[in-house]
C-alpha positions, 0 to 999 in steps of 0.5 A, a space after each residue: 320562953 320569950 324574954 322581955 326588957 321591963 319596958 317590954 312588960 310595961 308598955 302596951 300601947 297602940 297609937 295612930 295619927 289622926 290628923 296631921 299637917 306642917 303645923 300639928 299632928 294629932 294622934 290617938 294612944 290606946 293603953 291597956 289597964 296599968 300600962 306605963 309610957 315610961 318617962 320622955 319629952 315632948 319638946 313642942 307645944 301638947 295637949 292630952 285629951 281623954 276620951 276613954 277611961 283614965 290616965 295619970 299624968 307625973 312630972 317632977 312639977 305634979 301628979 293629976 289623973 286626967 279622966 273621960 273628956 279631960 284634958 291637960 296642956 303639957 309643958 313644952 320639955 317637962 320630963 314625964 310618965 303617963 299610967 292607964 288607970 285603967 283601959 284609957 284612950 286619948 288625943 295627944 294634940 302636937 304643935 
């Protein structure tokens, strides 16, 4: 029997970049239902976009549930969590 580290158990996700250049780079994460990308920073300008399911968004400022074709603009270095609400795919829009 294989043995996982919590992060293991909770993370199942698959991302690949779209687009990207010097100045951004956009990426498209894939989460099944229930799948955490535990806490961490972005230390450049970002931006969600969903374009399948739903995704909740926790900061030490808020907690919002982005749905389909939503978007939020992240903080630049605001520490924060990001659940699948259920199976969900988004943009993450960097730079």
């Amino acid at each position: 029997m294989q043995n996982y580290t919590s992060f293991q158990k909770k993370v199942k996700s698959q991302s690949r970049i779209v687009q990207s250049s010097e100045h951004f780079k956009v990426t498209l994460v894939t989460l099944l239902p229930g799948a955490v990308l535990e806490k961490h920073i972005i230390p450049v300008r970002a931006k969600i976009f969903v374009v399948k399911g739903a995704i909740e968004y926790r900061s030490l400022r808020e907690i919002k549930v982005i749905h389909h074709l939503g978007e939020y603009n992240i903080p630049k270095n605001e520490i924060h969590q990001v659940t699948a609400k259920e199976g969900a795919e988004f943009l993450l829009i960097l730079g």
